[in-house]
C-alpha positions in Angstrom: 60.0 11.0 67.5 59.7 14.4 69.6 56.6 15.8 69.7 56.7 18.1 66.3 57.1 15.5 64.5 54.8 13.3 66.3 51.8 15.9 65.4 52.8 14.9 61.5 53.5 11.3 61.4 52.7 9.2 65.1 49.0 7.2 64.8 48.8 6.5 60.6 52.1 5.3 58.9 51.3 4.6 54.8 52.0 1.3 53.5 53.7 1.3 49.6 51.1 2.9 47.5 48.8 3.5 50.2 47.0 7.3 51.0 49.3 9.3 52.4 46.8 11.0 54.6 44.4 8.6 57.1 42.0 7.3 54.8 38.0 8.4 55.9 36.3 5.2 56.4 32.9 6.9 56.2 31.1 3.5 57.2 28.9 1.9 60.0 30.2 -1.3 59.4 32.4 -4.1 57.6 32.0 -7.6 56.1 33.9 -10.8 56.4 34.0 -14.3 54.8 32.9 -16.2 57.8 31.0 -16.3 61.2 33.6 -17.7 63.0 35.8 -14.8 61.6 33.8 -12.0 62.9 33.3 -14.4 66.2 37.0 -13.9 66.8 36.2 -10.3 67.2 33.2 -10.5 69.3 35.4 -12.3 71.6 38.2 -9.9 71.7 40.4 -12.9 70.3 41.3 -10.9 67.4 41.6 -7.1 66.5 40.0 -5.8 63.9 36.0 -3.6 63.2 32.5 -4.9 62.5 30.8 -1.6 63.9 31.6 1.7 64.1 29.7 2.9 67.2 32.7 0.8 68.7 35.6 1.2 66.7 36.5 2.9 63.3 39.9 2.9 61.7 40.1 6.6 60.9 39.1 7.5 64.8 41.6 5.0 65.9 44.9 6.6 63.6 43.8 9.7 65.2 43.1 8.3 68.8 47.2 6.7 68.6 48.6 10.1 67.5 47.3 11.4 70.7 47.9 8.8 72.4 51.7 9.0 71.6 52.0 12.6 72.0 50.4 12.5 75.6 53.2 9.4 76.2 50.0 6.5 76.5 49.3 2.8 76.2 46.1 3.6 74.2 43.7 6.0 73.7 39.9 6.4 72.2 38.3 9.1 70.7 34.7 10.4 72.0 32.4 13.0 70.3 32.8 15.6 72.6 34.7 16.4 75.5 32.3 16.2 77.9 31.7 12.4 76.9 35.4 11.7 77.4 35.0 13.5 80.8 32.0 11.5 81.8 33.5 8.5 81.0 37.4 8.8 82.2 35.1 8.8 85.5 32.7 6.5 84.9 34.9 3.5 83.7 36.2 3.0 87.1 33.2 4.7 89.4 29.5 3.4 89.8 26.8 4.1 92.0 27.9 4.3 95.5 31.3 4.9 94.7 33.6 8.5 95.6 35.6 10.9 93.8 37.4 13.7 94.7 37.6 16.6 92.0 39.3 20.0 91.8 36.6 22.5 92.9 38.2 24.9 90.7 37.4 22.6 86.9 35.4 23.3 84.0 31.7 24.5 85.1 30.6 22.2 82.3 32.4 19.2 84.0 31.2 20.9 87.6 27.8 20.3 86.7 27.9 16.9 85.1 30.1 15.6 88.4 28.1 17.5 91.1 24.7 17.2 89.7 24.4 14.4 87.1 26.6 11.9 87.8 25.0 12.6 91.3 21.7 11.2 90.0 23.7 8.4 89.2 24.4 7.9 92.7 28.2 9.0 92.0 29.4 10.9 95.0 31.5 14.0 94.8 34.0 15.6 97.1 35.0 19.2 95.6 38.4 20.5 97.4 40.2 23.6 96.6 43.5 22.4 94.3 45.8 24.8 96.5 43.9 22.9 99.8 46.5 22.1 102.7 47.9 18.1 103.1 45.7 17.4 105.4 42.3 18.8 103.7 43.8 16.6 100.7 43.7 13.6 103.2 40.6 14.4 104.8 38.9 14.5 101.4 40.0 10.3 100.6 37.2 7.7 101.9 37.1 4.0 101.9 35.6 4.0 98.5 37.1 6.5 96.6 37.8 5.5 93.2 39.8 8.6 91.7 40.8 11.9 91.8 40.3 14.2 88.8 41.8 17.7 88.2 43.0 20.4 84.9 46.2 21.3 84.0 45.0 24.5 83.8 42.1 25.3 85.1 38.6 26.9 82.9 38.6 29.7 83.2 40.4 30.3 86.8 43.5 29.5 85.1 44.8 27.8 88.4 47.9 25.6 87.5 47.5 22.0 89.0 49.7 20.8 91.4 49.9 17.4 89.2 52.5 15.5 90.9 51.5 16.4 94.8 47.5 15.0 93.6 49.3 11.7 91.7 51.3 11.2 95.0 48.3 11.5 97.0 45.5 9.3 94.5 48.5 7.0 94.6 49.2 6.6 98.3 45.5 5.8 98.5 45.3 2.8 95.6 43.2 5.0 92.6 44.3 6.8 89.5 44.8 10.5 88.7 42.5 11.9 85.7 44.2 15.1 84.4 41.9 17.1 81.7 45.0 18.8 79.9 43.0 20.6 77.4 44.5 24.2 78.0 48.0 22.9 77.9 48.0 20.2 75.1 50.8 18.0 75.3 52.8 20.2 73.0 53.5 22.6 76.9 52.8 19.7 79.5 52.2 15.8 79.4 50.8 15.0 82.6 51.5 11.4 82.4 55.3 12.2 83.1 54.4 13.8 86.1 52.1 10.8 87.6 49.0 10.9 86.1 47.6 7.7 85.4 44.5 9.1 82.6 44.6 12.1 80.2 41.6 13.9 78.8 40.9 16.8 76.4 38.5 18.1 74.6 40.0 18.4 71.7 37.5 20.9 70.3 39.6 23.3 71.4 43.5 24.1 70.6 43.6 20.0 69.2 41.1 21.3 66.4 42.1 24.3 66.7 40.2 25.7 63.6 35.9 25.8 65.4 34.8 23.3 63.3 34.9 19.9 65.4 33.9 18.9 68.5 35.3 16.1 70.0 37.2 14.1 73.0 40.0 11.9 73.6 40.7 9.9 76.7 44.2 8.3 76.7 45.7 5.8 79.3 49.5 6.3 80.9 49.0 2.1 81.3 50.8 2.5 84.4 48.3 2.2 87.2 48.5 -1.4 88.4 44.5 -2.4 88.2 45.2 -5.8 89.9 46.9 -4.7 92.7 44.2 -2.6 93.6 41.3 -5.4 92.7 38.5 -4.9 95.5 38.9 -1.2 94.1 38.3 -1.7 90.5 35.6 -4.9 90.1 34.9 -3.7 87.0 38.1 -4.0 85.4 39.3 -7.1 87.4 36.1 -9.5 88.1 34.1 -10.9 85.0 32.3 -8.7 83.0 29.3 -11.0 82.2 27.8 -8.4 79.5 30.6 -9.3 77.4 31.5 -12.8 77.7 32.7 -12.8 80.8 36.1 -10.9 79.8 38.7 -10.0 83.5 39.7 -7.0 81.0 43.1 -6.4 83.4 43.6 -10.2 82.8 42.7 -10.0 79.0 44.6 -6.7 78.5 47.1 -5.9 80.9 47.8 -2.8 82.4 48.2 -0.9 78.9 45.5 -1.7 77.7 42.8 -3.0 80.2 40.8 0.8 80.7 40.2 1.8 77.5 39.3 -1.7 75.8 36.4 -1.9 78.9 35.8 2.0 77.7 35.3 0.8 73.8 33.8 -3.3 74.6 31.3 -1.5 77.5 30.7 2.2 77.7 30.6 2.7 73.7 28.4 -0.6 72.8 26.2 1.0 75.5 26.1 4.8 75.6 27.2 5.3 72.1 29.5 9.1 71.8 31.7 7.8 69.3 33.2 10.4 66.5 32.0 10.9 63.0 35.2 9.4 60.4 35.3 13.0 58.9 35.4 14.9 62.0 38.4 12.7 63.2 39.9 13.3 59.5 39.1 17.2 60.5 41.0 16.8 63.8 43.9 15.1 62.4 44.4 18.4 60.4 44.3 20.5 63.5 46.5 18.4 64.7 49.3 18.6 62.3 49.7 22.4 63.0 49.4 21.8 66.9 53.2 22.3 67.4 53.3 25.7 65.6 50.2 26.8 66.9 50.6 26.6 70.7 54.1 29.1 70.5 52.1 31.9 68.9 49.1 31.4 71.7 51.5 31.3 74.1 53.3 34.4 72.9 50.6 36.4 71.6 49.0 36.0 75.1 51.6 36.8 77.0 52.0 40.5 75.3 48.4 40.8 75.7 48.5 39.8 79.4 51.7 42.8 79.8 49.2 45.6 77.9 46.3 44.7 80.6 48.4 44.5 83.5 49.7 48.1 82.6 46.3 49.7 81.4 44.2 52.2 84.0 40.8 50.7 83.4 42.1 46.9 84.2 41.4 45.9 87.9 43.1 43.0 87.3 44.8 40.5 85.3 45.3 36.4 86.0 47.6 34.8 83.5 49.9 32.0 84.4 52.8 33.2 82.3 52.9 36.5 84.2 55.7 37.0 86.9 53.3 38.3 89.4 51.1 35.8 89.1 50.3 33.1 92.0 51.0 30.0 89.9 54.0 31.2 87.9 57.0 28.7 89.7 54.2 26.4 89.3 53.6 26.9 85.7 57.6 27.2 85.6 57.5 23.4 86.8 54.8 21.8 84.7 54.7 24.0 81.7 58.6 25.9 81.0 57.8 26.3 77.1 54.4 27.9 77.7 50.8 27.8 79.3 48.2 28.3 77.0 46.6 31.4 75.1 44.0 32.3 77.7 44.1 35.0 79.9 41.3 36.5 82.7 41.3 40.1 83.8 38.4 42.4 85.1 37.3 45.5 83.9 36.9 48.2 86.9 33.6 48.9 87.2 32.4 45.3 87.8 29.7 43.4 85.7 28.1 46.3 83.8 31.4 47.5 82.8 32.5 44.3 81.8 30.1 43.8 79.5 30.1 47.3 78.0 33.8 46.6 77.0 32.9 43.3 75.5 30.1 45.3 73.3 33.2 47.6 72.0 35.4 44.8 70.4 35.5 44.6 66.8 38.2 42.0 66.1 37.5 39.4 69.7 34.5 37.5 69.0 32.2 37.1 72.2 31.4 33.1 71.7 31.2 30.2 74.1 34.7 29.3 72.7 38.2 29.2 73.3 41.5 28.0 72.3 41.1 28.1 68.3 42.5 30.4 65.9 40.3 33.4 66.5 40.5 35.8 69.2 37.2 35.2 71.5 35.8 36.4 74.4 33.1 35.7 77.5 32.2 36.9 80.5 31.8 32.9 82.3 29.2 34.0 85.4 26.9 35.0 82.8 27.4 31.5 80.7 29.3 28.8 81.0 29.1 29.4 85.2 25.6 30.8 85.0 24.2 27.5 87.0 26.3 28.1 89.7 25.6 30.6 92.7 27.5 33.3 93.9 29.6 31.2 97.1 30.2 28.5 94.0 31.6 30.9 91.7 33.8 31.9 94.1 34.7 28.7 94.8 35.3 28.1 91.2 37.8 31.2 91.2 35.3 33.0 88.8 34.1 37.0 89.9 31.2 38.0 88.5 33.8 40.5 87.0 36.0 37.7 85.3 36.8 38.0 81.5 37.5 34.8 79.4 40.0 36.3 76.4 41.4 33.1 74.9 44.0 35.1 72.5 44.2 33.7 68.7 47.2 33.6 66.4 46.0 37.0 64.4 48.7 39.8 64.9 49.3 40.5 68.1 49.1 44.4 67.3 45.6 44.0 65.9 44.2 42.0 68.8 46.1 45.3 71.2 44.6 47.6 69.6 40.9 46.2 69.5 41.2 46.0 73.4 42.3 49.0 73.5 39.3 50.3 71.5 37.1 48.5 73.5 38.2 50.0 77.4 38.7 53.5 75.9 34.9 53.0 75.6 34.0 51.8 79.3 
């Protein structure tokens, strides 16, 4: 199926005189006849649910629609996208282990990599994504366990060189973790590019509508765990918590990292979807294929208007011509980036946020990529832990403005920023 169709049909398919949409299967848990039957599921001899916090039939339709839109092996659904981040890196990395991260990511996955999972005794290398050969090289240690980077980065809008980073993670025996939230796989799939582990939060364009949170981590089931087994103990040696399972043995490379994701890291740590909010996401989803074209193209006409207009210092949007990573985006993303765009106000901070106070139809919220037309100034929020060499680092200026564009009428959302800079 090609991908339009896929955001309709792939995950659930409707036996005769079944619901036509995934049933909600609003419960903790389910019975059976015997012991020995629910034994064979304890044991992973057999596939099936006993509790939710685990697995749940309505989270798992959804979980294989993504999965076969991103091009997986398998996929699982978390309750946020910060859960599926932490745990893309945490499945494979433990204390005293390495990773090397895009210094230019999420500062909400900044902070839980450079500070939390820190505490955990996690190490993190930061390097700039457009960093020469050898700094990439330089970065790699003995036990470095992966390298994680975004499609497009939040809110630096930095395109990811995705196949250089999979060539290098590669050449050095650990996967590539690509969070392709911004792009969906409707504009890029990053596992046909070499990466080896896709995450999104799929709060944002996935949903699409504000009202779920939620996460997704889907393996390509191409990275070859055994023949990188003093690397990945975890996955390859016995896991004596559950029986002793070699989940690589048990599961092969399709499906080895996310059944040690859903037998581990879920019976332990718990961030497993409500039933309704996956019912809620599967309805986002549906429309995903429509959707992204009129983000796409609504942003790009607002990115033209603030590129031309006196009171705009600047204007950072992949799609542009002029802009740094547009061959790049040309590469990864020819249909379309995603409807976020930066730009700075002249005048700095203060006028910044006196244009944000004029704008009557962009919402300022924490938000992006839904529906509605938001806006945020990120030093002052979502990068307000970081210091000023950080942000910087992060490609955000106290001056950056997040506009993730929505599907209203382009001429409306025009016309409410120009409203709002006649005022600054």
């Amino acid at each position: 199926m090609e991908r339009e169709t896929m955001c309709i049909q792939a995950g659930y398919q409707p036996k005769n005189g079944e619901s036509r949409m995934i049933p909600i299967v609003q419960s903790t848990t389910f019975k059976y006849d015997t012991s020995e039957d629910m034994g064979k599921l304890f044991d992973l001899e057999e596939s099936g649910y006993f509790y939710t916090r685990l697995a749940n039939p309505t989270n798992d339709y959804v979980a294989a629609k993504i999965c076969a839109l991103e091009g997986g092996s398998a996929a699982v659904l978390t309750s946020s996208g910060q859960a599926a981040t932490f745990f893309s890196v945490f499945n494979i990395a433990g204390a005293g282990d390495h990773v090397i991260a895009s210094s230019t990511i999420y500062g909400g996955s900044y902070n839980l990599f450079a500070v939390t999972m820190k505490r955990m005794g996690v190490e993190f290398t930061f390097v700039d994504p457009d960093c020469s050969d050898d700094e990439l090289e330089a970065a790699f240690k003995p036990n470095t366990k992966a390298v994680f980077g975004e499609t497009i980065a939040n809110p630096a809008l930095i395109v990811f060189d995705i196949e250089r980073f999979a060539n290098a993670a590669h050449a050095h025996g650990v996967p590539l973790i690509v969070d392709n939230t911004f792009a969906t796989p409707i504009n890029c799939r990053p596992i046909e590019w070499g990466a080896d582990i896709v995450t999104h939060s799929t709060t944002k364009y996935m949903d699409g509508h504000d009202a779920t949170v939620g996460g997704v981590i889907v393996d390509s089931g191409k990275f070859d765990w055994m023949a990188h087994a003093d690397k990945f103990p975890g996955l390859t040696t016995p896991d004596d918590s559950y029986h002793g399972v070699v989940y690589a043995e048990k599961f092969g490379m399709g499906g080895a990292y996310i059944n040690k994701i859903v037998a581990q890291l879920m019976r332990d740590l718990g961030p497993i979807p409500a039933p309704m909010n996956s019912y809620m996401l599967n309805l986002g989803l549906e429309s995903l294929h429509v959707r992204m074209p009129r983000h796409c193209e609504n942003a790009m006409a607002v990115a033209q208007f603030l590129e031309k207009h006196e009171k705009v210092a600047w204007v950072n949007y992949p799609g542009l011509a002029s802009n740094k990573y547009y061959e790049r985006a040309q590469k990864y993303m020819p249909d379309g980036t995603c409807g976020v765009v930066s730009f700075g106000v002249k005048g700095g901070r203060s006028a910044a946020e006196k244009f944000m106070k004029g704008l009557k139809v962009a919402m300022i919220a924490t938000h992006v990529a839904d529906a509605h037309t938001c806006v945020l100034h990120p030093a002052s929020a979502t990068h307000r832990q970081m210091n000023d060499e950080e942000l910087l680092a992060a490609g955000v200026s106290p001056d950056l403005v997040r506009l993730s564009v929505g599907i209203e009428n382009v001429n409306d959302i025009i016309a409410d920023l120009e409203n709002a800079l006649a005022e600054v």
